[in-house]
C-alpha positions in Angstrom: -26.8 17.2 25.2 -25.8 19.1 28.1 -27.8 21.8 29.1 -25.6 24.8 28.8 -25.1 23.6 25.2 -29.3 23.9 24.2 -29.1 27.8 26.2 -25.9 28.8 24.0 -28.1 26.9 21.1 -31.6 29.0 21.8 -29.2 31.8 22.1 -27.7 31.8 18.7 -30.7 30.8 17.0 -32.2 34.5 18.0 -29.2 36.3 17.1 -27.2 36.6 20.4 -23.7 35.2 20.4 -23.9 32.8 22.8 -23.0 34.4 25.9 -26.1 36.7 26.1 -24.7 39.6 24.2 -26.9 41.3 21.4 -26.6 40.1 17.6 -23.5 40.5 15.4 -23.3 40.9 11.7 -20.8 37.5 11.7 -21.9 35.6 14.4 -19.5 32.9 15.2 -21.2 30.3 17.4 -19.0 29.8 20.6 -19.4 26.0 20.7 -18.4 23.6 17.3 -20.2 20.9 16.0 -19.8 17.4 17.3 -17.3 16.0 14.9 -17.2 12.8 16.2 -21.1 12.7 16.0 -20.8 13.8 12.5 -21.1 11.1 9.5 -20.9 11.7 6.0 -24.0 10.2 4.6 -26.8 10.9 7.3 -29.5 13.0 6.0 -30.7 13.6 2.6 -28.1 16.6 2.2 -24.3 15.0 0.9 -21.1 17.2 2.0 -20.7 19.7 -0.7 -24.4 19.9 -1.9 -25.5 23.9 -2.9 -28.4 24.6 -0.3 -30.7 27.3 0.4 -32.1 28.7 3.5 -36.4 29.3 4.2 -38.5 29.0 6.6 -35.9 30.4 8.9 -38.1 32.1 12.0 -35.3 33.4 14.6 -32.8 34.1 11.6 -35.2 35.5 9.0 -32.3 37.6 7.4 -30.5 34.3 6.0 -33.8 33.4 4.5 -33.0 32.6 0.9 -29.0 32.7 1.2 -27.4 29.8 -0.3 -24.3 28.0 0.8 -22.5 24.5 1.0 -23.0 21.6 3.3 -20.0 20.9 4.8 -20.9 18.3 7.8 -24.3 16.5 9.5 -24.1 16.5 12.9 -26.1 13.4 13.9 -26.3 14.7 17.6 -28.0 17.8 17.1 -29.5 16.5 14.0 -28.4 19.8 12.1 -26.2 20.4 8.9 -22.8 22.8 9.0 -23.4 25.1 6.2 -20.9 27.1 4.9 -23.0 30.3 3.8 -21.3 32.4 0.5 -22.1 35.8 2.6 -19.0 34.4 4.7 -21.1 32.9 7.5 -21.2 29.3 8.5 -24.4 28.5 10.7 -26.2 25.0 11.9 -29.6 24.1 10.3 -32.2 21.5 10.1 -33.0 19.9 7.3 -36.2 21.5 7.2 -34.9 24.4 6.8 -32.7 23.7 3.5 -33.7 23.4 0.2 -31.6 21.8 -2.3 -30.0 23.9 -5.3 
């Protein structure tokens, strides 16, 4: 992964937007998920299983929302969850419990 990518990463996992500027209450990530990387299948989490957030340490406000897994993006080895506050975020599998 290119380096600018894990900054912008680091960034948004402590709230910043990814270009250095304080937290927002609907952070959109500038940079998408790698949907060629992506495969249906990968991880133990299937597109369209209900999830919860824990153990979140630089997001501890989305600590116990639920939401949908949309993708797995094999590259960053993360999951695109489609939180039901409205917000879609990237997480590891550690940090999703099945619903």
């Amino acid at each position: 992964m290119p380096e600018g990518k894990i900054e912008v990463l680091k960034r948004l996992l402590a709230g910043g937007d990814g270009n250095g500027a304080g937290s927002s209450s609907d952070v959109k990530p500038d940079i998408k998920p790698d949907v060629k990387a992506m495969k249906g299948g990968q991880g133990s989490f299937k597109k369209g299983k209900r999830v919860m957030l824990h153990g979140l340490q630089a997001r501890p406000d989305l600590n116990f929302k639920a939401g949908r897994v949309l993708a797995f993006d094999a590259g960053l080895q993360r999951y695109q969850v489609q939180l039901d506050i409205g917000q879609e975020i990237m997480a590891r599998e550690a940090n999703l419990k099945a619903l």
